[in-house]
N, C-alpha and C positions, 0 to 999 in steps of 0.2 A: 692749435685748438685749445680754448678753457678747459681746465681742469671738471669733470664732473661735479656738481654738487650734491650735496646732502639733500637724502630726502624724510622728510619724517610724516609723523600724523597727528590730525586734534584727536580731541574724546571723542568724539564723532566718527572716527577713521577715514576721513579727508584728508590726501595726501598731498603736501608742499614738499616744492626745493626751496632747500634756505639760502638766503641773499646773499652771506658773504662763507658760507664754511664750505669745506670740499665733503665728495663723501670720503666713508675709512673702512677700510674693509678688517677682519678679527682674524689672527692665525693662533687659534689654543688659549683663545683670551686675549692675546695679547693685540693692541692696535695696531695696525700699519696704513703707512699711505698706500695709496694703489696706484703703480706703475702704470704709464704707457702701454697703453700695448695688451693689458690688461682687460681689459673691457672688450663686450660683444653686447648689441642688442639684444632686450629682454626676449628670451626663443617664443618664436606664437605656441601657445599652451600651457604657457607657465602661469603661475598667478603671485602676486603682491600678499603678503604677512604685514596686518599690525603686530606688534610683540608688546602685551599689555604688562604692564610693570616694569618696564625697561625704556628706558631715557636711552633720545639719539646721540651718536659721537660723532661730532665733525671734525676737521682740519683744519686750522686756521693757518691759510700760509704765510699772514704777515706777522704775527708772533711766534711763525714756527711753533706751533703745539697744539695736542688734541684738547678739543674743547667740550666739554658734556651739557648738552645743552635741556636744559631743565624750563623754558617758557617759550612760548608762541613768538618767533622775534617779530611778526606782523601785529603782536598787541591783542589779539585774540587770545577770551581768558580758557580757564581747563587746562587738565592735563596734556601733556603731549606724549607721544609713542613711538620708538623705533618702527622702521619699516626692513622685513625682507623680502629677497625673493624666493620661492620654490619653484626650478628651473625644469623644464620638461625633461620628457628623457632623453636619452641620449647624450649630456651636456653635464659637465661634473665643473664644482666649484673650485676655484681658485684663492679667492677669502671668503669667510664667512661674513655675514650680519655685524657688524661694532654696534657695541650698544654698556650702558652701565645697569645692574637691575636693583630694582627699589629692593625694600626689606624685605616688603609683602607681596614680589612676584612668583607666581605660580609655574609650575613646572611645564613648560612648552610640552604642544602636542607632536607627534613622530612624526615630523616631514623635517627636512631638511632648508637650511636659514641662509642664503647665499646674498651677499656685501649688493645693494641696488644704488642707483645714485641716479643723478637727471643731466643730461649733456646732447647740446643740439639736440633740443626740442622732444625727445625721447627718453624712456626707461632706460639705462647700462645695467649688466651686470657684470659681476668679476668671474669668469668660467670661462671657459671651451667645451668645441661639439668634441665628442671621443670616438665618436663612431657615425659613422656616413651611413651607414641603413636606414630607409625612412617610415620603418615598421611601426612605429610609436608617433609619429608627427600628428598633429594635430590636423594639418590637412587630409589627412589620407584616411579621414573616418565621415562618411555620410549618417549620421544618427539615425535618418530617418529609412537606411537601410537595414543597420544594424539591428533596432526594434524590428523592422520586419522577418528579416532573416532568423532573427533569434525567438522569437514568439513559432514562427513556423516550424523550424525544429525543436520545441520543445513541444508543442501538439502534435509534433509527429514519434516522439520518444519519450511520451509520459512514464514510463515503465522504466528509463535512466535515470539513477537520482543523480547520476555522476552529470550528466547531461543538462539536469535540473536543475544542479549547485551552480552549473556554468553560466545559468541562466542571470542568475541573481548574481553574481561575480560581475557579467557585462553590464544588465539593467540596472542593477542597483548600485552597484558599487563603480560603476566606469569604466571596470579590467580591461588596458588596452589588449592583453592578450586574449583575455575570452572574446573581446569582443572581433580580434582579427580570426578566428576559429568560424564566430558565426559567419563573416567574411572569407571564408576559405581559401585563408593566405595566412603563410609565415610559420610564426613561431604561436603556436595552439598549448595553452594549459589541461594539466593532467594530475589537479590535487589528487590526494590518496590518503593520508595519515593524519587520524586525531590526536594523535599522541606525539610526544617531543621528547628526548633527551639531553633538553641545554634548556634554561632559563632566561635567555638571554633578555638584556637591559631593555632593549628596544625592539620584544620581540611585537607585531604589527597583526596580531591573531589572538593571542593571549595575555594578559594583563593582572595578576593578581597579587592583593597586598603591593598596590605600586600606585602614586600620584598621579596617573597619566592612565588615560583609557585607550586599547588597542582601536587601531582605525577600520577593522573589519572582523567579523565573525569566524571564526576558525568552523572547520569543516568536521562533520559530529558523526561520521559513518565511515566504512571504507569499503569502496568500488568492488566487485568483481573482476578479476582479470578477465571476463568476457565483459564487464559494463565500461571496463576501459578501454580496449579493444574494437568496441562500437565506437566508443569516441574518435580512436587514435588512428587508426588505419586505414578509414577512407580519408582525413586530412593525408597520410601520408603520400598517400594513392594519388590524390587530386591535387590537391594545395599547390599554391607558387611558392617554390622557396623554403619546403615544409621541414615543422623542426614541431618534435611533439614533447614536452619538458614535465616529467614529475618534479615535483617540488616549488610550490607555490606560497605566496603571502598566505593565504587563506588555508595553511596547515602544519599540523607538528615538520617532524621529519621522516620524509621517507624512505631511509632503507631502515626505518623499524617495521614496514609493509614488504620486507624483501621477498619472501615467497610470491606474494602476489603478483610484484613490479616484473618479475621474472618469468611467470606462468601470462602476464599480458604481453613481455614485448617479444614471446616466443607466439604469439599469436598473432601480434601486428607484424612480426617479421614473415609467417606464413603468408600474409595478405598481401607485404608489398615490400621490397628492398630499398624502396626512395627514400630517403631525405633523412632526418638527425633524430632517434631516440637520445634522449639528452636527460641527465637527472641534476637538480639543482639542490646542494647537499651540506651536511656540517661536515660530512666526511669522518662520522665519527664510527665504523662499521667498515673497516678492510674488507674484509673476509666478505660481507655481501656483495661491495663493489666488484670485488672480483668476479663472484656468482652470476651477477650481472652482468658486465662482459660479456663474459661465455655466454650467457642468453642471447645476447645481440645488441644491448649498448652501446652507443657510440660515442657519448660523451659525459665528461662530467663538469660540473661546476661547483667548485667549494667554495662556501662563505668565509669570509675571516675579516676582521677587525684592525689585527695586526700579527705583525710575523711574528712579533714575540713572546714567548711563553703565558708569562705575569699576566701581562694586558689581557689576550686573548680568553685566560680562565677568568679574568675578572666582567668579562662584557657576557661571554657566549653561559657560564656559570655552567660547565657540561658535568651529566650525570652518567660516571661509569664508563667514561674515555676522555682522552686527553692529546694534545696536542699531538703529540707523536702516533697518535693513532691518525689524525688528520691526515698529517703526510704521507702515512701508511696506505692511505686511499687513494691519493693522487700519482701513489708509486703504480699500487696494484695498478690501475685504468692505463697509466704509461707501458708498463711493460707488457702488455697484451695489444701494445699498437693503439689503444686508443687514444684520444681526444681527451686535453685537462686543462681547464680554465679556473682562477679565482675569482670569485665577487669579492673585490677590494670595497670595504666600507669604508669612505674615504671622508676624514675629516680634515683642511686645511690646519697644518700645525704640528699636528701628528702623526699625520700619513706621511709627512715629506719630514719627518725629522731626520738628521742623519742616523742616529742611531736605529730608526727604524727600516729608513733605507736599505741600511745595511745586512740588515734580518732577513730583509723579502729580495735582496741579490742572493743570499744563503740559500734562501727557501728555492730560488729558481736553480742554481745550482745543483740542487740534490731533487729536486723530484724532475728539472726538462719541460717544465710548465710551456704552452701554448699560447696561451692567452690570459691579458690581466684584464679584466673587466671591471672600470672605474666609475661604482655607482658612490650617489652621496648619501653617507651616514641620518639618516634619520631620525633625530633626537633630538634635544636639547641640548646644544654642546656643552654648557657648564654642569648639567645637570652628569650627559656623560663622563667630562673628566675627572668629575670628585666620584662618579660609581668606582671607573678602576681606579684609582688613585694614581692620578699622572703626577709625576714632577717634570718640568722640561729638564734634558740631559746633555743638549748641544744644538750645534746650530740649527736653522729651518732654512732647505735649501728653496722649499716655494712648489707649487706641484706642475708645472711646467720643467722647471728644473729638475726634479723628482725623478717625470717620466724619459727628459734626453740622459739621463744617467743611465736608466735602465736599458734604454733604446742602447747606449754604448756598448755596455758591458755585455746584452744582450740582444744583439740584433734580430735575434729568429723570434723573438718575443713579440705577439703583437697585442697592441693595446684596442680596447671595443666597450660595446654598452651591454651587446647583445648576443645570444647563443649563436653562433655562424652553422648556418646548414651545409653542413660537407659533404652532403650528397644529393644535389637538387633534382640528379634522373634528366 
């Protein structure tokens, strides 16, 4: 089979494979060819990135070397523009986007830029699915149910704002989760908190003093433990496969709401024993994690960037806890029997460095982690690695390789996209 080709775009954003270059996929900046084996077609739901200010890279295999290609090679005048992809859910990247950026390129907006090329008459991309649940697919959403369902329940719950916000979460914003809630299945959002204690780089609610604007409105109230409770407990009750999660894009952090989150899931837990109260967290507040628990918690999910100290205060920029607190969270929810997963924010290059490998084999060793959950970093990646100040430190083992390492050394470790409902009833 032909090598994939480059794909790029005019000023128009009309997208060509070019004639003679391959595509090149980026590990931390740096170019690589892309392997065999490497590529999956583009997943239904994903969408195609021009990247304005940045020049494509290709591969030329008969001069063996990357080539930057700076004009239309079809003779068509205007600039031309890298192309990426941003991959549905479920499906984490393997390289990122190769590209060179002008002087005067602007700081990419918070999705994530994954390597696309054109082979056998279709899009490739460089990734893999990480998780077989088809909660997020593209097929398994009727719009024109979803509008219905979700206008219904909010004429029938004018009086939830909690209810309201979810409204505008599914209608306006596309939330695959709100929108499987108005669907009364899965995995159902439970924002709660306007407030935050980390700054984080690429945080996707808040934005301030930063080149780059958040892609959704952070959430400006906070629920009742009886307005969450309306939410949370008949999905618990009914839903297929039901997993109810504070801690959403569209808010600070919630265990700075811990009284509340506490006083609701001892009210959804009187209503019904089925399916995963689930918190998705910085994990910066031990001591509420715990609190929680003993309310009825079942699981939790902590965010991280990287296992290692440096990095992680340079992305997350936490206020008034620190890493060691983090782990302190993942202890507390382990050692009461519960449920502990990470949100790996995974960026090809740095996620699979050794040196950082070797962090998050540490990190599994000492807290008994459950589950890695490999979503992709959201950001501008040159933009991210000059925030924390990366230097490369050793090799890159590639994130396939990455993950059979940890599968080794860790077999009880399971990797996913998604909160696993551990008690479906």
């Amino acid at each position: 089979m032909a090598a994939a080709r480059l794909v790029f775009a005019d000023e128009s954003g009309q997208i060509f494979d070019h004639p003679s270059l391959e595509m090149t996929g980026a590990s931390a900046g740096s170019w690589e060819r892309v392997e065999r084996g490497t590529l999956i077609p583009l997943p239904p739901g994903s969408e195609l990135f021009v990247l304005p200010g940045r020049l494509p890279v290709g591969y030329d295999p008969r001069r063996a070397r990357f080539e930057v290609v700076r004009e239309n090679p079809y003779g068509a005048g205007g600039k031309i523009q890298a192309v990426a992809a941003f991959m549905a859910p479920a499906y984490t990247q393997i390289l990122a986007a190769a590209y060179q950026s002008e002087r005067e390129a602007s700081v990419l907006p918070l999705f994530s830029y994954t390597a696309v090329g054109w082979q056998e008459g279709r899009f490739q991309v460089a990734g893999v699915r990480v998780d077989p649940l088809p909660r997020q697919d593209s097929d398994q959403f009727d719009l024109g149910a979803v509008k219905h369902r979700a206008k219904r329940a909010l004429a029938r719950n004018r009086e939830n704002p909690l209810l309201q916000h979810l409204g505008i979460c599914a209608l306006t914003y596309s939330c695959p989760a709100a929108k499987n809630y108005f669907l009364g299945r899965w995995e159902a959002p439970l924002p709660t908190s306007p407030r935050c204690n980390a700054a984080c780089l690429g945080c996707i609610s808040l934005q301030r003093r930063s080149p780059i604007c958040a892609t959704q409105e952070r959430i400006a109230f906070v629920p009742s433990p009886e307005e969450i409770a309306q939410v949370g407990a008949p999905h618990l009750e009914k839903a297929e496969g039901p997993v109810v999660s504070f801690g959403q894009g569209c808010e600070g952090e919630p265990l700075l709401q811990g009284k509340t989150l506490a006083k609701a899931i001892e009210i959804m837990r009187r209503h019904s024993s089925r399916g995963t109260i689930n918190l998705n967290t910085n994990g910066s507040l031990p001591k509420v994690v715990a609190r929680l628990r003993r309310s009825g918690l079942d699981s939790i999910r902590v965010s991280m960037n990287s296992a290692r100290t440096d990095f992680y205060q340079r992305y997350y920029k936490p206020r008034g806890y620190s890493f060691a607190d983090v782990k302190a969270s993942v202890l507390a929810m382990k050692a009461d029997g519960g449920f502990a997963s990470i949100n790996l924010l995974t960026l090809p290059g740095f996620t699979d460095e050794e040196e950082e490998v070797e962090a998050l084999l540490s990190l599994i060793d000492e807290t008994n982690l459950d589950l890695i959950q490999m979503r992709n970093l959201n950001i501008d990646p040159e933009w991210y690695l000059r925030g924390i100040d990366y230097r490369p430190s050793g090799k890159r083992l590639g994130i396939p390789a990455m993950m059979e390492r940890i599968r080794r050394c860790h077999p009880e470790v399971r990797f996913g996209y998604f909160n696993p409902c551990l008690n479906p009833g």
